[in-house]
C-alpha positions in Angstrom: 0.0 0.0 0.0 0.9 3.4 -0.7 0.3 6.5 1.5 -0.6 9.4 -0.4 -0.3 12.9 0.9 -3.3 15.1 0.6 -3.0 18.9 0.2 -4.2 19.8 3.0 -1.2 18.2 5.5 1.5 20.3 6.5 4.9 19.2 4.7 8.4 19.5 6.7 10.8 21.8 5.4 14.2 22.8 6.5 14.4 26.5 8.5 15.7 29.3 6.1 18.2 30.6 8.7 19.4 27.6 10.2 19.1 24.3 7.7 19.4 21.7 10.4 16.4 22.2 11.9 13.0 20.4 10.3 9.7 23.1 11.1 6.2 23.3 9.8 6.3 27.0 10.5 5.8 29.3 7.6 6.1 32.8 7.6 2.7 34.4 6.9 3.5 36.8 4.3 6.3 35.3 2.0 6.0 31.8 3.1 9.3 31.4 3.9 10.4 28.0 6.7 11.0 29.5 9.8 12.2 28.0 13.2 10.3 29.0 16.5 13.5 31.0 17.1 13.6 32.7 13.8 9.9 33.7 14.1 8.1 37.0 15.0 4.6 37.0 16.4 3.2 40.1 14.9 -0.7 41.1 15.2 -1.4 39.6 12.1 0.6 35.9 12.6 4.2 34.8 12.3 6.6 36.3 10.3 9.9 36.1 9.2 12.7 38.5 10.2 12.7 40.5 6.9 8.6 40.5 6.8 8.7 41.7 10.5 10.2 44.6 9.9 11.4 45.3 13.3 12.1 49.0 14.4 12.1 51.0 17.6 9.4 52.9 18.2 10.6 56.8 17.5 10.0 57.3 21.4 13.2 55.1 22.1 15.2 56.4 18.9 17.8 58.9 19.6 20.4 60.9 18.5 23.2 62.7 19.7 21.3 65.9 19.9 18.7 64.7 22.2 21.5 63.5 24.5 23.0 67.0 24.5 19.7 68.5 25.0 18.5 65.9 27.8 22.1 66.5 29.6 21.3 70.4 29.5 17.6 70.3 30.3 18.9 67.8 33.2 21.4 69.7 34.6 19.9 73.2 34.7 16.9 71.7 36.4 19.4 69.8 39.2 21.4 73.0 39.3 18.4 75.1 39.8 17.1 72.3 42.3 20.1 72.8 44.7 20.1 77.1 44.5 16.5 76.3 46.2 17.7 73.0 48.6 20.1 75.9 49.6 17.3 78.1 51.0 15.3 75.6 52.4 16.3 74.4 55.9 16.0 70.6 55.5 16.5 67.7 58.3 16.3 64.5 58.0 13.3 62.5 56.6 12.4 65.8 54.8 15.6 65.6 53.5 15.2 62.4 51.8 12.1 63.2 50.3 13.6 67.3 48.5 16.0 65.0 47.3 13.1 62.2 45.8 11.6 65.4 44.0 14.2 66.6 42.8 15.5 63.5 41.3 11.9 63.4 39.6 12.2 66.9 38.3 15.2 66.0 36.6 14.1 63.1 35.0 11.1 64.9 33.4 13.4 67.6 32.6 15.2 65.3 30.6 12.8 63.5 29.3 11.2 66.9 28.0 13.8 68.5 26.8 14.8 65.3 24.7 11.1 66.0 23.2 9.9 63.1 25.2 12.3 60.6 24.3 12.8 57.7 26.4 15.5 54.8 27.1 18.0 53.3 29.2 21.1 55.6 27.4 18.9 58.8 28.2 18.1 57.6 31.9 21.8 57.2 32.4 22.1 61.0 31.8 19.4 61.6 33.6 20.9 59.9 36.4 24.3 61.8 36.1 22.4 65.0 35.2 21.9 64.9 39.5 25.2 65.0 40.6 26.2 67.5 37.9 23.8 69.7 38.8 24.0 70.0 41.8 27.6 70.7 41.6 26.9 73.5 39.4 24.1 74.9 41.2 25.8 75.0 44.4 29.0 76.2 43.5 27.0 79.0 41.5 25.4 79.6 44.5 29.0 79.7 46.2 30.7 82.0 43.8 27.5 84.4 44.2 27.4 84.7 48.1 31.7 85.2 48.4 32.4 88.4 47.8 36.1 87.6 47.5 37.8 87.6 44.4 40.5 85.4 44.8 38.6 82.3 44.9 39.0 80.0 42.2 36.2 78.4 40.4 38.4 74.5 40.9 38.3 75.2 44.6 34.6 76.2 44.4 33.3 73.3 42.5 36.0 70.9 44.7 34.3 72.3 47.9 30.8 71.5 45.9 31.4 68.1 45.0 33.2 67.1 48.4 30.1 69.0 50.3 27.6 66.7 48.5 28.8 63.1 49.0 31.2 63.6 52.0 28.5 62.6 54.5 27.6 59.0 54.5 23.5 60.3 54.6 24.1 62.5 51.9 25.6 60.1 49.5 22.9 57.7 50.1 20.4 60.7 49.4 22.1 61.6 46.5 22.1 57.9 44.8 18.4 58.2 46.0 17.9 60.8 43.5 19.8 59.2 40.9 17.6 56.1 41.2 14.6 58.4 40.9 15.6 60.2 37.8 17.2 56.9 36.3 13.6 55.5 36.6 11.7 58.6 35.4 13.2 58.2 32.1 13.6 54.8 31.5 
């Protein structure tokens, strides 16, 4: 007896990216073999790499410019945020959460100023927009209330960065912020 294979059953074929495996799977649009590794559930089936036509949504693509503009927005909003931390007398838990908000700020900032932009990359400058800031805005603030000229902006921004992470609190507070920001734009 001889078996005869209708139209309607499935025939094996060999995967068109890797030959050594034996699938069923066809791509829906160009019929090509694919492999469950090789395929791409899209709303309308399985498809092959090239038919998928993977792409980032324009929300996650970036370019250098949006970096530069994310950095800026980021850092003029954390340098900003520490001329006001300045005037505000803050202890402990109220500390912690100035510091939460802050870090918040900055990550819309950045997220803004990057025209909405999100990613991992961009919530890395976000995170690092913080500390930069803060720098800034507090040795800004520094060279502002001295009124002697022979102070040099390295000492200024030295004084800055030491003031900022030298307490073991404040450090913690700071990588607080960081977190916060990190997460806003991610």
């Amino acid at each position: 007896m001889t078996e005869t294979v209708s139209a309607d059953e499935p025939v094996a074929a060999r995967c068109a990216s890797h030959p050594i495996v034996e699938t069923y799977l066809r791509c829906g649009r160009c019929e090509t073999p694919i492999c469950p590794r090789c395929m791409i559930m899209t709303p309308v089936g399985a498809r092959c790499r090239g038919c998928a036509r993977l792409k980032k949504l324009p929300m996650f693509e970036l370019r250098s410019r949006d970096y530069l503009r994310g950095l800026l927005g980021g850092a003029s909003a954390a340098a900003l945020g520490a001329i006001v931390l300045a005037s505000v007398p803050s202890r402990g838990f109220f500390s912690w959460l100035l510091m939460l908000l802050l870090g918040y700020l900055v990550g819309e900032a950045v997220s803004r100023a990057a025209n909405g932009k999100r990613g991992t990359s961009l919530a890395v400058v976000a995170a690092l927009s913080v500390p930069l800031g803060l720098v800034l805005g507090r040795a800004l603030l520094l060279v502002l209330l001295s009124r002697s000229p022979g102070v040099s902006p390295g000492a200024v921004l030295a004084f800055s960065a030491a003031d900022l992470v030298l307490p073991a609190w404040s450090a913690l507070i700071l990588v607080a912020a960081m977190a916060v920001a990190f997460s806003r734009v991610r």
